[in-house]
SEKOL-142955 format. One record per residue (C-alpha): x, y, z. Coordinates in steps of 0.001 Angstrom, whole numbers, padded with zeros to 6 digits, always signed. Layout:
<nodes>
XYZ/...
</nodes>
This chain:
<nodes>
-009461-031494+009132/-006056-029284+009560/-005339-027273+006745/-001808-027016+005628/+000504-023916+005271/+002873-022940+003323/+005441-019893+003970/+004124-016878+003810/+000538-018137+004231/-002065-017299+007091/-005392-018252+008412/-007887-017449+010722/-008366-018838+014306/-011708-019673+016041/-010380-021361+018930/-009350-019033+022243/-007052-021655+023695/-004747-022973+020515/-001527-024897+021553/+002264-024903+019336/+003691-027992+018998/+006426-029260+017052/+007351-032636+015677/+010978-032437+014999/+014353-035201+014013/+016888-033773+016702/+016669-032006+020104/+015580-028047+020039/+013782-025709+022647/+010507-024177+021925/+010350-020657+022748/+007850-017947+022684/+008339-013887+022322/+005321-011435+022196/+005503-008412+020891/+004038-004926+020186/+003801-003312+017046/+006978-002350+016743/+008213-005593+016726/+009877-004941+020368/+008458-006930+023824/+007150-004087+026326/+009848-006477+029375/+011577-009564+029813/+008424-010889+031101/+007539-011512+027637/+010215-013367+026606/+009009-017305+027370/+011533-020048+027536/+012921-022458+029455/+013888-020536+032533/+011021-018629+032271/+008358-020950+031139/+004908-018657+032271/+004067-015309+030337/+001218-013306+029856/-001386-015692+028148/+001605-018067+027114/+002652-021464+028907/+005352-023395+027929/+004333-026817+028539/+007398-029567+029152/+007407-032487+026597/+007630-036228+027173/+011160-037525+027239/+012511-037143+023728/+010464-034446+022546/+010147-031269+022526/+007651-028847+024368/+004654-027003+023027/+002936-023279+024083/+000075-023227+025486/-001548-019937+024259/-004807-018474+025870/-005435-015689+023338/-007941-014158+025366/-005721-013485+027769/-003025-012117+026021/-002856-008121+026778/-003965-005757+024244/-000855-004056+023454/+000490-007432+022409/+000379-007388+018745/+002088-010595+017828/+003074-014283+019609/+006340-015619+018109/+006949-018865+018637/+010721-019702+018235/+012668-023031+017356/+016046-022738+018853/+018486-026352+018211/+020162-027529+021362/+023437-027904+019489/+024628-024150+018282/+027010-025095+016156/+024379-027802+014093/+021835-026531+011941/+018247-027162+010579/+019850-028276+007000/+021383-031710+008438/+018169-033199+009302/+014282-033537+008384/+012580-030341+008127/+010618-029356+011920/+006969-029225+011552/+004863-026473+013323/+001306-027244+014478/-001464-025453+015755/-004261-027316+017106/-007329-026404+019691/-007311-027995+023522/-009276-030976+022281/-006089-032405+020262/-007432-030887+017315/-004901-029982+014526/-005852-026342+013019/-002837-025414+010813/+000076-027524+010186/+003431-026067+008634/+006046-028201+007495/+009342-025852+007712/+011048-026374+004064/+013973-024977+002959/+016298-024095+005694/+020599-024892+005297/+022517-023330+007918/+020021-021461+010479/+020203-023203+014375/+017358-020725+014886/+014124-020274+013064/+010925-018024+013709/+008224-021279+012693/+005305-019364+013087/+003332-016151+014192/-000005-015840+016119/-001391-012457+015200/-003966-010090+015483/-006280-008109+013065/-009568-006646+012873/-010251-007927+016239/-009436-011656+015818/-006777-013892+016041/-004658-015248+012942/-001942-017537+012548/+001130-016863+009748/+003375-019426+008471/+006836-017594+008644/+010009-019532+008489/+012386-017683+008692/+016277-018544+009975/+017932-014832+012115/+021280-013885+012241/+023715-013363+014695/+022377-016453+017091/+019958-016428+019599/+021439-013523+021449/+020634-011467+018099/+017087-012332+018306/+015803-011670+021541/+018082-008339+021580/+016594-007587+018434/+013164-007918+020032/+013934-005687+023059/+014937-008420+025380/+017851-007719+028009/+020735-010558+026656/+022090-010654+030065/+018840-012092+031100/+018373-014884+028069/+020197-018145+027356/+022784-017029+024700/+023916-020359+022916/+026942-019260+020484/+025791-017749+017439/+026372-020366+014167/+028725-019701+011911/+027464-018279+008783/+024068-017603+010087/+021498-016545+007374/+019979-013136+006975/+017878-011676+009825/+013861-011959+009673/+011541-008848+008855/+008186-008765+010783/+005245-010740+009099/+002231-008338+007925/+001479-005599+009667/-002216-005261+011135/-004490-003014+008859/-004067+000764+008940/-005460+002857+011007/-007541+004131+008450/-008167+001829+005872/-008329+002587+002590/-011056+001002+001597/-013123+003131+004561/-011847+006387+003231/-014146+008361+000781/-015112+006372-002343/-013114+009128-004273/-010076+011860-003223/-010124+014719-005344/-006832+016900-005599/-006230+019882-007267/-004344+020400-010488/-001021+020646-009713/+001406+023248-011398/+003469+021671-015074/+006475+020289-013886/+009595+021232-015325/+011238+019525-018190/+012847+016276-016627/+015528+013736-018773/+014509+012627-022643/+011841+009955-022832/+013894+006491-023950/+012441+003262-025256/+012602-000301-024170/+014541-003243-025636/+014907-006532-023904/+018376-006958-025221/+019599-003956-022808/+017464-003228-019858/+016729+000991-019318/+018259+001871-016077/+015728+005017-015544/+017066+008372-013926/+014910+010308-011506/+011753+011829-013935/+012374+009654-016838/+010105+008077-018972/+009259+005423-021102/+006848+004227-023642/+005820+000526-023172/+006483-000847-026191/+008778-004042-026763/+011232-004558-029465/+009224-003710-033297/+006774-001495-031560/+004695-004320-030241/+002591-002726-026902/+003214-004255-023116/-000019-005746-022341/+001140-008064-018811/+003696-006289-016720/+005354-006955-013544/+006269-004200-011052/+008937-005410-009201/+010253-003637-005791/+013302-004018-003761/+014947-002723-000628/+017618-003736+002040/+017845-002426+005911/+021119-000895+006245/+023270-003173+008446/+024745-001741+011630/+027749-003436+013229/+027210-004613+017282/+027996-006524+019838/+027164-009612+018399/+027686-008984+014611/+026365-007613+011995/+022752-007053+012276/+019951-004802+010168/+016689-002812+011646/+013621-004877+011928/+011968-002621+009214/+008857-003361+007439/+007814-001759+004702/+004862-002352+002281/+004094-001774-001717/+001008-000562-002916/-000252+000306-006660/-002834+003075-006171/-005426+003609-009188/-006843+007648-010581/-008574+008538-012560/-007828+011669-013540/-007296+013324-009928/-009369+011112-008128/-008472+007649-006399/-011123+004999-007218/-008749+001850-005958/-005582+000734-004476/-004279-003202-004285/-001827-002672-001284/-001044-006016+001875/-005037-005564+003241/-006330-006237-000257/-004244-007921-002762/-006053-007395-005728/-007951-004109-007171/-012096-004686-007739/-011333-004690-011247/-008887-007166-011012/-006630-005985-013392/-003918-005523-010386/-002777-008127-008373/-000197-007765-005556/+001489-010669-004788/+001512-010928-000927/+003384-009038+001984/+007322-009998+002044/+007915-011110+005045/+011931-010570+005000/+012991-008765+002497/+016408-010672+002376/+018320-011281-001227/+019107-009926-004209/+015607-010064-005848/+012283-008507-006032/+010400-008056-002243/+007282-007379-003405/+005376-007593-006419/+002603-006355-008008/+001369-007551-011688/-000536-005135-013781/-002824-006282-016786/-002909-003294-018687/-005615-004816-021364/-008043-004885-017946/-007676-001217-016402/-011054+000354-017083/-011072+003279-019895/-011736+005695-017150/-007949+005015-015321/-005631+007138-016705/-002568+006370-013649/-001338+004013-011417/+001599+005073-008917/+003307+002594-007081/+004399+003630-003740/+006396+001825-000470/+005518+003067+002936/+007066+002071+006477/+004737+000702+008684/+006708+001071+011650/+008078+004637+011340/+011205+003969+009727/+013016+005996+007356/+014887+005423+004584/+017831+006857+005929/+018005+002867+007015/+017273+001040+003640/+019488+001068+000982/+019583-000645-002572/+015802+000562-002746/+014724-000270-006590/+011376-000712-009044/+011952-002534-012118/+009532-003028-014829/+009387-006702-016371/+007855-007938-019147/+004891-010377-017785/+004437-012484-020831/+008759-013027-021182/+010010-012402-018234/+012289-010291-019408/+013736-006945-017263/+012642-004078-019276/+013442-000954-016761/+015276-000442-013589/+015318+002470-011456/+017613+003040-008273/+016880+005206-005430/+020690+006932-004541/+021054+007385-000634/+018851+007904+001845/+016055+010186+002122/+014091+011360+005918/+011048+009703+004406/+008903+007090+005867/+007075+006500+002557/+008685+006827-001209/+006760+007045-004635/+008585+004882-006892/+007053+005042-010118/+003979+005961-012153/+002230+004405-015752/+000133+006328-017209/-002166+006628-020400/-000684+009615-022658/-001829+009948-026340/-003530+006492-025902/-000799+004373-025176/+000631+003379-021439/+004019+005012-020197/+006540+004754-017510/+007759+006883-015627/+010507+007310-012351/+009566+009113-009967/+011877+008533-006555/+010349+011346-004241/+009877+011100-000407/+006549+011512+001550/+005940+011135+005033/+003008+007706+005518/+003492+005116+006660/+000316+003177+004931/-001432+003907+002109/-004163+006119+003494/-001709+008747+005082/-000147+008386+001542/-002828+009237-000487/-003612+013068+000130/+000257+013558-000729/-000001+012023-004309/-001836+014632-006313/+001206+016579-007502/+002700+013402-008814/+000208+013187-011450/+001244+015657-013671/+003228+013945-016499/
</nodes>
């Protein structure tokens, strides 16, 4: 029995040999890119298409009349350095787009005919192109990730994007009003995971940081936009304490003009929520585990774009659930891939009321910083009642485990 997947959402796969197909309402190639981890393909060679219809461990296998072709994908024998398959819906007619007709349906099945995964493609207007989904590794195995996700500037965009020579690729002309471009899905595990690290990180006291702006309070009739260093008391309107809160964080690659428009970094960056207790670090719910052991933290899932005006990742906090014994927890964004935020503007955390929905506290991160990791914010327990406070200073990780030796002197309040 296939299992279904939504956007966003990823399972495992047992099967070696796996084949893409599609099942789609109007004429599109099927193409494949595979990729390192930095999102880039090490040659052309790696680029799968049409005119080039062999790759390393990928086939691209002609359809019957009428429909469209599938990969065949032999994941054994894809090389190591290969990080990530892409497979690639690209509509015959440029100047069409995916919102005209019935969405395309991805699916994965084994060699036998067997449907794995099935992903029905909703919500797309005015993309001609669309990464469907993502064959991935980590830990070893094989994954698949439903993605989704229309890219800007046409199909010259992508594959230059993705470290493929233009000249080289079929270049249909871009659409008009093409969508935002497409982040990388979620990264492979760190290095060093977290959860291997010591069971506890102990740091030494740091020095009393100097006096920062007055402590303000919260009323859901104005949202607090914080300065660097200030705090807040979480307490609504009449005094009443925050029990549910959402963290929300937010970020945009800066958007360089080129050849063929405008187009932004493929950056990917990642927010974790990382629990002390008093200088040690018991837990941390960060992309390779989504909620703490207590589970009174709960982070809601990689962002796989980080497009729009809202939130990119989000982590809810039950405050009535922390254990007695934590005393902080500091929410941080690191860059997977390196990058700094010297390329992301409009970088925010804002505190919302879980229980209302209603924005409590914003803080903005002005210009860019030679970082590849930021703390954003802290709450913390101070004369037994839960504060907040913006924090905005650069570190050099890009995952949580190079992060946490580097947090220490943040927890002074």
């Amino acid at each position: 029995m296939s299992s279904s997947l939504a956007k966003g959402q990823n399972g495992p796969l047992s099967a070696n040999d796996v084949v893409v197909s599609l099942e789609l309402t109007t004429p599109a190639d099927l193409s494949a890119l595979l990729v390192k981890a930095d999102g880039k393909v090490r040659s052309d060679a790696d680029f799968v298409f049409f005119n080039q219809p062999t790759g390393p461990g990928v086939n691209l296998v002609p359809g019957a009349p009428g429909q469209a072709a599938s990969l065949a994908v032999s994941l054994g024998a894809v090389p190591a350095d290969i990080e990530q398959v892409r497979a690639v819906i690209t509509l015959d007619d440029a100047s069409s787009n995916f919102g005209r007709f019935a969405p395309p349906t991805a699916r994965v099945s084994d060699t036998n005919g067997t449907v794995l995964y099935e992903y029905r493609i909703e919500g797309l207007s005015s993309e001609s192109i669309v990464i469907a989904l993502e064959l991935y590794r980590r830990q070893g195995s094989w994954k698949v990730r439903a993605v989704g996700q229309g890219y800007a500037g046409g199909f010259a965009a992508l594959v230059t994007d993705h470290g493929v020579s233009v000249d080289d690729a079929p270049a249909p002309a871009a659409p008009a009003a093409p969508p935002a471009p497409a982040r990388p899905v979620a990264p492979p595990p760190p290095a060093q995971p977290f959860n291997q690290a010591p069971p506890q990180q102990q740091f030494n006291q740091a020095p009393p940081a100097p006096a920062g702006p007055p402590e303000v309070s919260l009323t859901k009739s104005r949202p607090v936009s914080l300065v660097k260093g200030q705090k807040v008391t979480l307490r609504k309107d009449g005094g009443v304490a925050l029990t549910f809160l959402r963290m929300g964080l937010g970020w945009d690659p800066v958007e360089k003009r080129g050849l063929f428009g405008n187009r932004a970094p493929n950056i990917d960056l990642d927010a974790s929520a990382v629990m002390f207790a008093d200088q040690n670090i018991v837990d941390v719910a960060y992309y390779g585990q989504l909620t703490s052991k207590d589970g009174s933290i709960q982070h809601q899932g990689d962002n796989l774009t980080g497009e729009g005006a809202g939130d990119d990742e989000v982590v809810l906090v039950d405050l009535t659930r922390i254990p007695p014994h934590i005393n902080t927890v500091m929410f941080i964004v690191t860059s997977y891939k390196g990058h700094t935020f010297e390329q992301i503007q409009n970088a925010f955390c804002r505190l919302v009321d879980g229980t209302t929905n209603d924005e409590l506290a914003r803080y903005t991160l002005q210009g860019g910083m030679p970082f590849t990791g930021m703390v954003m914010a802290k709450v913390y327990r101070q004369g037994g009642e839960w504060k907040l406070q913006a924090i905005g200073e650069g570190i050099q990780a890009k995952h949580p485990g190079e992060a946490a030796p580097q947090l220490g002197r943040f927890l002074v309040s």
